[in-house]
C-alpha positions as YAML, in Angstrom:
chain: A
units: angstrom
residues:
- id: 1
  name: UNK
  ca: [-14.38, 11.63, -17.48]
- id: 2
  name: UNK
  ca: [-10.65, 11.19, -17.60]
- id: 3
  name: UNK
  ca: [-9.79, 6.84, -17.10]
- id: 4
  name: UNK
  ca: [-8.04, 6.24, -13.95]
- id: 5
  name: UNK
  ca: [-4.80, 5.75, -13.53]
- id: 6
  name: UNK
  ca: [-3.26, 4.37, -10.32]
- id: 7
  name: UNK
  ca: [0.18, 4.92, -8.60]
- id: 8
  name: UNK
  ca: [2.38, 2.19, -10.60]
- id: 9
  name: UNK
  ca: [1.26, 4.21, -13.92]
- id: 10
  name: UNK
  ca: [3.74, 7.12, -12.40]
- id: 11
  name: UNK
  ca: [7.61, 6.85, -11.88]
- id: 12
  name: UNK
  ca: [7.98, 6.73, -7.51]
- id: 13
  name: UNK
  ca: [9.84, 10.22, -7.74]
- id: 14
  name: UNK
  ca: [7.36, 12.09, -9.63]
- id: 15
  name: UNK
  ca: [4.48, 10.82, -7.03]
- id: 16
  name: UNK
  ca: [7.05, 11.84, -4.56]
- id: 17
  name: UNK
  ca: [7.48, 15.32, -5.69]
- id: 18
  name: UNK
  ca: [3.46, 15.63, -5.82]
- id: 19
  name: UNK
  ca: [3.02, 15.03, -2.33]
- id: 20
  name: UNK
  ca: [5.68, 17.56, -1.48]
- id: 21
  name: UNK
  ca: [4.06, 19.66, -3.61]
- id: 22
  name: UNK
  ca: [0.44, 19.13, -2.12]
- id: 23
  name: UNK
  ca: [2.05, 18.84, 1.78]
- id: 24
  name: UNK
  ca: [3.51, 23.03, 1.24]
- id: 25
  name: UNK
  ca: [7.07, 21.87, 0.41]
- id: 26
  name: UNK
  ca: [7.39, 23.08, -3.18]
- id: 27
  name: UNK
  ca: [5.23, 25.64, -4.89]
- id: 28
  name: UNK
  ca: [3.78, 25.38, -8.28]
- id: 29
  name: UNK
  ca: [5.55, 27.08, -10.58]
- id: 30
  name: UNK
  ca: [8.67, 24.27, -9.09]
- id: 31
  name: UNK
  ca: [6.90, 21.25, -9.17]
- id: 32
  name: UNK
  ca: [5.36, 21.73, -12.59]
- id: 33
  name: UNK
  ca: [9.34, 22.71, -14.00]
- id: 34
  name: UNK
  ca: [10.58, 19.52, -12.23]
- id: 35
  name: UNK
  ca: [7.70, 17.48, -14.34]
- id: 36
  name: UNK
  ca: [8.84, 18.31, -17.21]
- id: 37
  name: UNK
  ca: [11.61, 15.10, -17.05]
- id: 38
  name: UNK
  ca: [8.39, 13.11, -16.78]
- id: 39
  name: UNK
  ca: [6.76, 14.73, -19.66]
- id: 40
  name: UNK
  ca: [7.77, 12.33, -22.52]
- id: 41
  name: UNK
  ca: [6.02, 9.78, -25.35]
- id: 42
  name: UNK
  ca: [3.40, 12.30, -25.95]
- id: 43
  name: UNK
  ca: [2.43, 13.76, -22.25]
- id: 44
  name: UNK
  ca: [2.58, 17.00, -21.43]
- id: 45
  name: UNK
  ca: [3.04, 18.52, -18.28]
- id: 46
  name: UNK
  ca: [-0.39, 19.59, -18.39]
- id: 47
  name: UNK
  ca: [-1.81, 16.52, -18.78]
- id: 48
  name: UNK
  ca: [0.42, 15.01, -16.27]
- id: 49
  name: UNK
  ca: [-0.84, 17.35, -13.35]
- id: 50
  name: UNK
  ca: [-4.40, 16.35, -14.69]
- id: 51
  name: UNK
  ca: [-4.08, 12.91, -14.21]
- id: 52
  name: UNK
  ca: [-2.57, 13.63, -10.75]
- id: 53
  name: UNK
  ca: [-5.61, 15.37, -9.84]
- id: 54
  name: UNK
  ca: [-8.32, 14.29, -7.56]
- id: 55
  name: UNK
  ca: [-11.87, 13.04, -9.90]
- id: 56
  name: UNK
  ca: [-14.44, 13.48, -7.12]
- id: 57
  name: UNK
  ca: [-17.15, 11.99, -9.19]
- id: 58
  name: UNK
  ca: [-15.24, 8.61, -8.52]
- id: 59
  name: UNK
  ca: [-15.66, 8.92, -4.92]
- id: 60
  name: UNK
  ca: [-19.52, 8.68, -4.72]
- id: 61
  name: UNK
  ca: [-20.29, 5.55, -2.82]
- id: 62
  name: UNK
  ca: [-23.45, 6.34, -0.55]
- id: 63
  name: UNK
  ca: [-25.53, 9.53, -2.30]
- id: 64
  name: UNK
  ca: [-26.75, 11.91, -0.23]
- id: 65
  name: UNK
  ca: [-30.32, 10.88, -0.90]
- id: 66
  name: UNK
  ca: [-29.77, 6.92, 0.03]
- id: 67
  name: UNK
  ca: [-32.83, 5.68, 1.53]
- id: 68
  name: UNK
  ca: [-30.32, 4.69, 4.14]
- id: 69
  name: UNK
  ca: [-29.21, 7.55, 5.84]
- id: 70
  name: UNK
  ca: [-30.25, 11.02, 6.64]
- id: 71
  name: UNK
  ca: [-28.12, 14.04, 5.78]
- id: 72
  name: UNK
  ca: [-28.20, 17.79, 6.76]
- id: 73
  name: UNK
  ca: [-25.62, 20.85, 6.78]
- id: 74
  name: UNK
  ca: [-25.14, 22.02, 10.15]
- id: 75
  name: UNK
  ca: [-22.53, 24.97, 12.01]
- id: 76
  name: UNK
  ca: [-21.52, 24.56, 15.49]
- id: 77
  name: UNK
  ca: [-20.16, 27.27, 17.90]
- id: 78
  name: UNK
  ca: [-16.94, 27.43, 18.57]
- id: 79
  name: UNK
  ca: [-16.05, 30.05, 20.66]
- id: 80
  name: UNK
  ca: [-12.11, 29.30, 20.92]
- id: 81
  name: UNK
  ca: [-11.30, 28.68, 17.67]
- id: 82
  name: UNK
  ca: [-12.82, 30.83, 15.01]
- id: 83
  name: UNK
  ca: [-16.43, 31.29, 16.31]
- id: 84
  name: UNK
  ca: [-18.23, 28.80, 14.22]
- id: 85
  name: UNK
  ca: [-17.42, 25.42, 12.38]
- id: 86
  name: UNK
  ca: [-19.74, 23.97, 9.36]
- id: 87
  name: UNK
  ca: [-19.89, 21.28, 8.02]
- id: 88
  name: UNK
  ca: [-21.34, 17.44, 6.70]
- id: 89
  name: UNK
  ca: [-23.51, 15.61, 9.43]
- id: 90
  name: UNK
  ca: [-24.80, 12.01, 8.16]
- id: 91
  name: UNK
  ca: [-26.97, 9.11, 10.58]
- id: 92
  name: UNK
  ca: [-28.79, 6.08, 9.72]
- id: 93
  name: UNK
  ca: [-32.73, 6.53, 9.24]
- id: 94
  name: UNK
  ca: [-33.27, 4.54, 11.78]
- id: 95
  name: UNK
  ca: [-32.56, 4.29, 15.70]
- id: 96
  name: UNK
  ca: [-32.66, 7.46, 17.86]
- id: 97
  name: UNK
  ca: [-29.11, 7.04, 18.95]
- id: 98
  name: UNK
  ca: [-25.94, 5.76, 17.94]
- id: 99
  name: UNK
  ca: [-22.02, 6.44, 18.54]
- id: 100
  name: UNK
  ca: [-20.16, 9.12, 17.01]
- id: 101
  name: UNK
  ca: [-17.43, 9.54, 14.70]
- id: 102
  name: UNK
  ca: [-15.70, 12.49, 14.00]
- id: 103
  name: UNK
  ca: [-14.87, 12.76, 10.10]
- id: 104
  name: UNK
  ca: [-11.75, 14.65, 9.77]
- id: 105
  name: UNK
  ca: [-10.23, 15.82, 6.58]
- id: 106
  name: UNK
  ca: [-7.05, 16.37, 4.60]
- id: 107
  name: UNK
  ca: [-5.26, 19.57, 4.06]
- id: 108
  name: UNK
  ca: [-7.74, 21.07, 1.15]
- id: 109
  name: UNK
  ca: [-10.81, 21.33, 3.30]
- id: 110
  name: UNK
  ca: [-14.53, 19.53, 3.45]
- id: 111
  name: UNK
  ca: [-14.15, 17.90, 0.13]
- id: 112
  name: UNK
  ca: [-16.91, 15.52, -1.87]
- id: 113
  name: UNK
  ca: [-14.48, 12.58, -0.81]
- id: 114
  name: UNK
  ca: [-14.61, 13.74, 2.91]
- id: 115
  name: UNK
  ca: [-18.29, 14.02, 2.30]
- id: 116
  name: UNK
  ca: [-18.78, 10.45, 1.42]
- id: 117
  name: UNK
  ca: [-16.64, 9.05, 4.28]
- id: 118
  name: UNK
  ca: [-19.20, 10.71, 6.59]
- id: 119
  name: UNK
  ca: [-22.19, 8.40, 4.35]
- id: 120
  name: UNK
  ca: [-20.52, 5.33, 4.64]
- id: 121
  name: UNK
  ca: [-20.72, 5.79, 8.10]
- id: 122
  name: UNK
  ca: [-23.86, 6.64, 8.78]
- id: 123
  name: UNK
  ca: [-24.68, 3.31, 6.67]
- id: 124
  name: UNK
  ca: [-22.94, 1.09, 9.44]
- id: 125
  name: UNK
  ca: [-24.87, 2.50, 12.11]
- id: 126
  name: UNK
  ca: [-22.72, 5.58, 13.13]
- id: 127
  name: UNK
  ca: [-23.55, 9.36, 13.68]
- id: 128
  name: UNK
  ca: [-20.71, 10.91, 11.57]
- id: 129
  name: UNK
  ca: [-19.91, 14.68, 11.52]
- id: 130
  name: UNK
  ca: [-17.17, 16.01, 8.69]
- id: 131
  name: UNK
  ca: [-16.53, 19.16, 9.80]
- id: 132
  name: UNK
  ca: [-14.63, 21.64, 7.36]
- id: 133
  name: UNK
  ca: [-11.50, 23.54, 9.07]
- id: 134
  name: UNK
  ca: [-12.15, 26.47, 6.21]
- id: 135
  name: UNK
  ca: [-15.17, 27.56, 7.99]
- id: 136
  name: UNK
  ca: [-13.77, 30.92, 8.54]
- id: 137
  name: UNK
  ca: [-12.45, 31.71, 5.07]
- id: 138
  name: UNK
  ca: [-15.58, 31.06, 3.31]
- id: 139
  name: UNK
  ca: [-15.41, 27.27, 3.45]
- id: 140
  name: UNK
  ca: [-14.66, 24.52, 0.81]
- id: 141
  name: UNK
  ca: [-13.89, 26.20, -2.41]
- id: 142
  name: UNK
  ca: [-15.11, 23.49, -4.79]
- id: 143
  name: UNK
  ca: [-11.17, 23.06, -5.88]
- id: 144
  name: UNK
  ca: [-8.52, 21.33, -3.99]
- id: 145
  name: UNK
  ca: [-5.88, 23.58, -5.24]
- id: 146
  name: UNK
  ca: [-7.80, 26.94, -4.03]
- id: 147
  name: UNK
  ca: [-8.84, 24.89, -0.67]
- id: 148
  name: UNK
  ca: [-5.02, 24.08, 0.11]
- id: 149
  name: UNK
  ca: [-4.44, 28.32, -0.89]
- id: 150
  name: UNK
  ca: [-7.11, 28.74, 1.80]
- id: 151
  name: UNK
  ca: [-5.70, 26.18, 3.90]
- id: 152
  name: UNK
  ca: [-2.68, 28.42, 4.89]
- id: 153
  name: UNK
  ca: [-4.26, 31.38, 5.96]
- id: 154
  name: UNK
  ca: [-6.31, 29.86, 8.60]
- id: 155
  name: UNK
  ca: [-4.66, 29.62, 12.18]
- id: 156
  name: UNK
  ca: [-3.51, 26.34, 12.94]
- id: 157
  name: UNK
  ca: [-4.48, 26.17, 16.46]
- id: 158
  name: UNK
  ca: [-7.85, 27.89, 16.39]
- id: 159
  name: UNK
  ca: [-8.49, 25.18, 13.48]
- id: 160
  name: UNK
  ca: [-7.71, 22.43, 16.07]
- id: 161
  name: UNK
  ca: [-10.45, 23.82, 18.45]
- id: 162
  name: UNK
  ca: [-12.81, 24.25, 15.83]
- id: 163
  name: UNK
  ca: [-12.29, 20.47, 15.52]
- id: 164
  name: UNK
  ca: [-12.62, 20.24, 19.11]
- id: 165
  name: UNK
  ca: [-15.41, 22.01, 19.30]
- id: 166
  name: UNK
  ca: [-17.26, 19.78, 16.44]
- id: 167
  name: UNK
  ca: [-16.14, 16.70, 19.13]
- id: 168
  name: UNK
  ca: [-17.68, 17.95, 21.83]
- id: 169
  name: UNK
  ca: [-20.68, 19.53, 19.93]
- id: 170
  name: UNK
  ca: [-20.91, 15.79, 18.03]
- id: 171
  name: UNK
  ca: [-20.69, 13.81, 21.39]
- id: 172
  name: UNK
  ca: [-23.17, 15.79, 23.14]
- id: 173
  name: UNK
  ca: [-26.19, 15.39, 20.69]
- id: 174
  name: UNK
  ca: [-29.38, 13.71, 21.92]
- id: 175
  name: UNK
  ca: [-29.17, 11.45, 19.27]
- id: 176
  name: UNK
  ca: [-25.33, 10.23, 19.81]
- id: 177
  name: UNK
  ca: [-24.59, 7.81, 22.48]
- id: 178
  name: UNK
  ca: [-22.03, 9.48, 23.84]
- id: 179
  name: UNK
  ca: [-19.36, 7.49, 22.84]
- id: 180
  name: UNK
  ca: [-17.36, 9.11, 20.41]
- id: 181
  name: UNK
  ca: [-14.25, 8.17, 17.98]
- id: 182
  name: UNK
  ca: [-12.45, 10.18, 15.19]
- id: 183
  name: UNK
  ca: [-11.24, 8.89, 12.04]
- id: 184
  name: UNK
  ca: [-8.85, 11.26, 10.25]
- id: 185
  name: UNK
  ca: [-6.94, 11.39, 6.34]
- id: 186
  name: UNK
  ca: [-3.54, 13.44, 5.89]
- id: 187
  name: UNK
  ca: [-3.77, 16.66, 8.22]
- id: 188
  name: UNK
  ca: [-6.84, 14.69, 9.32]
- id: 189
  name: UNK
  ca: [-4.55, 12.25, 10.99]
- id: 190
  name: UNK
  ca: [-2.91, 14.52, 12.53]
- id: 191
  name: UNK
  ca: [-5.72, 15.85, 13.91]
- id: 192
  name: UNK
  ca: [-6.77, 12.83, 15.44]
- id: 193
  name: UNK
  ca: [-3.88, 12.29, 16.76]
- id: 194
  name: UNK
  ca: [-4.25, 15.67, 18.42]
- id: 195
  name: UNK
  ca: [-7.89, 14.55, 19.70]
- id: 196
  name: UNK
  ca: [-6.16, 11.84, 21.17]
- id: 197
  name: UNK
  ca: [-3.89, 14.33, 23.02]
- id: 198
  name: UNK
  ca: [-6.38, 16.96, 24.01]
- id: 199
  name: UNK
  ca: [-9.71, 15.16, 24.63]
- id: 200
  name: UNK
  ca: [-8.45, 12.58, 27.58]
- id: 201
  name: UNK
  ca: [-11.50, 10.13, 28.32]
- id: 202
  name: UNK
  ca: [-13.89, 12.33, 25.78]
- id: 203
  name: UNK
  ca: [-12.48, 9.92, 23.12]
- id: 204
  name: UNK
  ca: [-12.69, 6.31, 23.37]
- id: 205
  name: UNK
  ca: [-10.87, 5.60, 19.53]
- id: 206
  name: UNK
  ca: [-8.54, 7.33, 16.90]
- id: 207
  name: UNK
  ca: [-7.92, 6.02, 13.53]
- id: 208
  name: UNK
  ca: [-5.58, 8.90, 11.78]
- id: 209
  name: UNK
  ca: [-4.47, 7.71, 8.73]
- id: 210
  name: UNK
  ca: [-1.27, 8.65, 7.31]
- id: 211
  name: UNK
  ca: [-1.24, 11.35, 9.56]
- id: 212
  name: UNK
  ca: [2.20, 13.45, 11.41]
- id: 213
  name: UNK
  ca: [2.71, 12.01, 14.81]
- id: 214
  name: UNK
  ca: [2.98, 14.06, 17.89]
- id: 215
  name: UNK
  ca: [5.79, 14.87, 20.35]
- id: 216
  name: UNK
  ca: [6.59, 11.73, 22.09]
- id: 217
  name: UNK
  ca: [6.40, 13.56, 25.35]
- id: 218
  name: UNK
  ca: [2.75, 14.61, 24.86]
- id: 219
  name: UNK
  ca: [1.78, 10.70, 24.28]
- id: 220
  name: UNK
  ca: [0.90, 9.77, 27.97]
- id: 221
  name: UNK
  ca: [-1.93, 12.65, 27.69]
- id: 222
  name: UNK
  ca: [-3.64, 10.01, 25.55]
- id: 223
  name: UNK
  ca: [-6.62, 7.87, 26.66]
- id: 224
  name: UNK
  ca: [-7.75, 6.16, 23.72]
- id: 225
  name: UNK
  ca: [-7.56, 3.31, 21.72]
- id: 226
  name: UNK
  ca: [-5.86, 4.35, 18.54]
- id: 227
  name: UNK
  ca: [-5.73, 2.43, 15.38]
- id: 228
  name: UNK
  ca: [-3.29, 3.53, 12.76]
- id: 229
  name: UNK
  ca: [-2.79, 3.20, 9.02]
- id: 230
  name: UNK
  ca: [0.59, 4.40, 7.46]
- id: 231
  name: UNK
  ca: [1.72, 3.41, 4.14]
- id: 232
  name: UNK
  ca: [4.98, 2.12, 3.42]
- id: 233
  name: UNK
  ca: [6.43, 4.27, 0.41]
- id: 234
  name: UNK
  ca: [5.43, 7.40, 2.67]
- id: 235
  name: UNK
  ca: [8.60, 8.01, 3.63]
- id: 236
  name: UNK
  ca: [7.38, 11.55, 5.03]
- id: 237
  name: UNK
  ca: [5.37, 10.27, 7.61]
- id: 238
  name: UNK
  ca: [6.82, 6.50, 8.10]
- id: 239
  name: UNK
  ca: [10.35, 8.32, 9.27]
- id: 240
  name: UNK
  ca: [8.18, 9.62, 12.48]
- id: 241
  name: UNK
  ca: [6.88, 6.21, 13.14]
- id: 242
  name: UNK
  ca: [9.72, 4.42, 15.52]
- id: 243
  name: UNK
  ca: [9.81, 7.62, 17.81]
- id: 244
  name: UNK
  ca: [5.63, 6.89, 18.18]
- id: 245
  name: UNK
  ca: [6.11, 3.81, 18.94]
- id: 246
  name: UNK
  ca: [8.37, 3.75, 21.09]
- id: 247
  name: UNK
  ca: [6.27, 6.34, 23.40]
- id: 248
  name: UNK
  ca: [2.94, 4.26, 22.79]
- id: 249
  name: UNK
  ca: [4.81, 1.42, 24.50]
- id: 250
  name: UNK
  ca: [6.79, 3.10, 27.06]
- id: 251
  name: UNK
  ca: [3.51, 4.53, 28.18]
- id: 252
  name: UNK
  ca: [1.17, 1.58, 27.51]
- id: 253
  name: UNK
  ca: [-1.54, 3.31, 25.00]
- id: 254
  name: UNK
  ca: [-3.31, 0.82, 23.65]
- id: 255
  name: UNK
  ca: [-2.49, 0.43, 19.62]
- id: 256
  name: UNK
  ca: [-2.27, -1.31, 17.02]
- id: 257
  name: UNK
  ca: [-1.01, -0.27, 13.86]
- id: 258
  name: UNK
  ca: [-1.16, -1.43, 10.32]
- id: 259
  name: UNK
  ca: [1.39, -0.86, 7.51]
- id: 260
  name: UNK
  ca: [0.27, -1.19, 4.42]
- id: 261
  name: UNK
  ca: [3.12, -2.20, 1.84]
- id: 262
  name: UNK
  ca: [3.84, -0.73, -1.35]
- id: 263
  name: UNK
  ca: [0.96, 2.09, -0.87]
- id: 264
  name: UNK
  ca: [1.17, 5.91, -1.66]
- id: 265
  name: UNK
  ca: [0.76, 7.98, 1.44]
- id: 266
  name: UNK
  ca: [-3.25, 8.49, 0.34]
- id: 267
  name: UNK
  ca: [-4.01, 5.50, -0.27]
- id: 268
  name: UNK
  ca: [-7.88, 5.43, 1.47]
- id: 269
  name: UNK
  ca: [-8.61, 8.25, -0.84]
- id: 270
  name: UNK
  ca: [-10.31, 6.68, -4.03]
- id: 271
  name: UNK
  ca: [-10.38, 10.01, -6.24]
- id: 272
  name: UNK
  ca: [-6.34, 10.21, -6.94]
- id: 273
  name: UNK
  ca: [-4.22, 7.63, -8.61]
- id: 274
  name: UNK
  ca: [-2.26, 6.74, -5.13]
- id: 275
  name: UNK
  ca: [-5.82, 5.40, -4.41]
- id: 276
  name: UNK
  ca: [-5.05, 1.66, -3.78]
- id: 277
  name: UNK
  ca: [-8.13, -0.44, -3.57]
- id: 278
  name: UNK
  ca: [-6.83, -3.52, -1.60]
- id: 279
  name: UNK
  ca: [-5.41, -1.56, 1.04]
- id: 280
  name: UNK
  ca: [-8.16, 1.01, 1.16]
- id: 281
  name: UNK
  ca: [-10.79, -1.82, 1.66]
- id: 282
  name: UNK
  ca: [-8.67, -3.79, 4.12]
- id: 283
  name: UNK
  ca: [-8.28, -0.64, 5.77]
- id: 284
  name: UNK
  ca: [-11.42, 0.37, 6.22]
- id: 285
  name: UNK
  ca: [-13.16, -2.79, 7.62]
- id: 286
  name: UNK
  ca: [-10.43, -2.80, 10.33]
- id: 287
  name: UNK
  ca: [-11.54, 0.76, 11.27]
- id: 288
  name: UNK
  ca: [-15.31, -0.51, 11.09]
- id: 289
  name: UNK
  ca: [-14.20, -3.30, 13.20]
- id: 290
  name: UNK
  ca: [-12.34, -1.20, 15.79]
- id: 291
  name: UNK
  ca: [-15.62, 1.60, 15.58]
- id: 292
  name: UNK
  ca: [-17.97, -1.31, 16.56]
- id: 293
  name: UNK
  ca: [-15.91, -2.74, 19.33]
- id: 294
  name: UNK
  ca: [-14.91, 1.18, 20.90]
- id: 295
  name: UNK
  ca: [-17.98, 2.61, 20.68]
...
């Protein structure tokens, strides 16, 4: 297993040109020609895009066989989007209901780290369902780099009601309370933010991390609570911040939102080095906190 590196082992413009890289802006055969400048004292640019790479054995907190929780595989219908969804359903062992949190993932599809979000959950009492948006191309590929290929060729806004469809599927169980929230990493983010938008009353709470912001105009359509996490050397998504703002307070959403400085847009996601611990555990209890009080 490679050791783990963490952001402040990589000059800011190289992590920079990584996450333009991973967001669609460059392709490969770029990026890796503009790490070459980084390749010095022995690296190579090989090794360099290794130790960039996501580790998904690092991300295993709660197994899928903790005495905790239960786990199963499930597909929902989802007749406007792309006629079904899979995906990663987790609950506690015990209890016959409990609220519901949608588990919503980055831009590479329903990934081991995705996975485990679902676990920890389930562990704190909620009914958590990671459904994967690359249902219709086969699903998950097993590499992030092949999932963000796959990523591209799937419609954008039959994804979102595949997502949609997961909600509603999700909030409607027997065994969920009805009360539902979504929680949401990179594109995931976004989505939630797009929950927010097109769910009305359906959701009580949003907590997109580091995800796009929508059209200030579309912000009074929101009913719930929303809880957000940027990170302040994300420059992508911090520039769309003041507009957001501005519309969550014009139209009195309630809000609050949490910078976290000197983090990697990223940070929550403990298989990369932009993984930053402090912020990714302060981070999280706030979104247990605002789960438990929601829902």
């Amino acid at each position: 297993m490679m050791n783990r590196k963490d952001a402040k082992d990589f000059p800011q413009e190289l992590l920079n040109l990584f996450d333009r890289y991973v967001h669609g802006d460059m392709d490969r055969r770029t990026f890796l020609d503009r790490m070459t400048k980084f390749a010095v004292g022995g690296l190579t640019v090989a090794s360099l895009f290794e130790s960039l790479r996501p580790n998904y054995a690092w991300a295993i907190q709660v197994p899928k066989d903790d005495p905790r929780i239960k786990t199963e595989e499930v597909t929902v219908p989802s007749p406007k989007g792309n006629g079904k969804i899979s995906g990663h359903l987790a609950k506690p062992a015990k209890g016959d209901r409990h609220p519901a949190v949608l588990v919503v993932h980055e831009n590479r599809g329903l990934n081991p780290y995705i996975q485990d979000v679902a676990r920890r959950l389930a562990t704190e009492g909620f009914l958590a369902f990671a459904p994967d948006g690359l249902t219709s191309v086969g699903g998950y590929p097993g590499d992030d780099e092949k999932g963000g290929e796959l990523f591209k060729k799937v419609d954008r806004e039959k994804m979102t009601e595949d997502f949609i469809a997961a909600a509603r599927w999700l909030k409607a169980r027997p065994d969920s309370t009805g009360k539902l929230g979504v929680v949401g990493f990179c594109f995931g983010g976004a989505i939630s933010n797009t929950l927010a938008l097109r769910m009305g009353s359906d959701l009580l709470a949003a907590v997109p991390f580091y995800g796009s912001q929508p059209a200030s105009e579309d912000v009074p359509k929101i009913k719930a609570a929303l809880l957000i996490h940027d990170a302040s050397l994300d420059e992508r998504i911090v520039k769309g911040w003041p507009a957001y703002e501005a519309a969550l307070k014009a139209n009195k959403i309630t809000y609050t939102h949490h910078m976290y400085e000197g983090s990697q847009h990223g940070f929550h996601n403990d298989t990369t080095p932009r993984y930053d611990e402090k912020a990714a555990k302060l981070a999280w209890s706030r979104t247990l906190e605002f789960f438990k009080k929601r829902l």
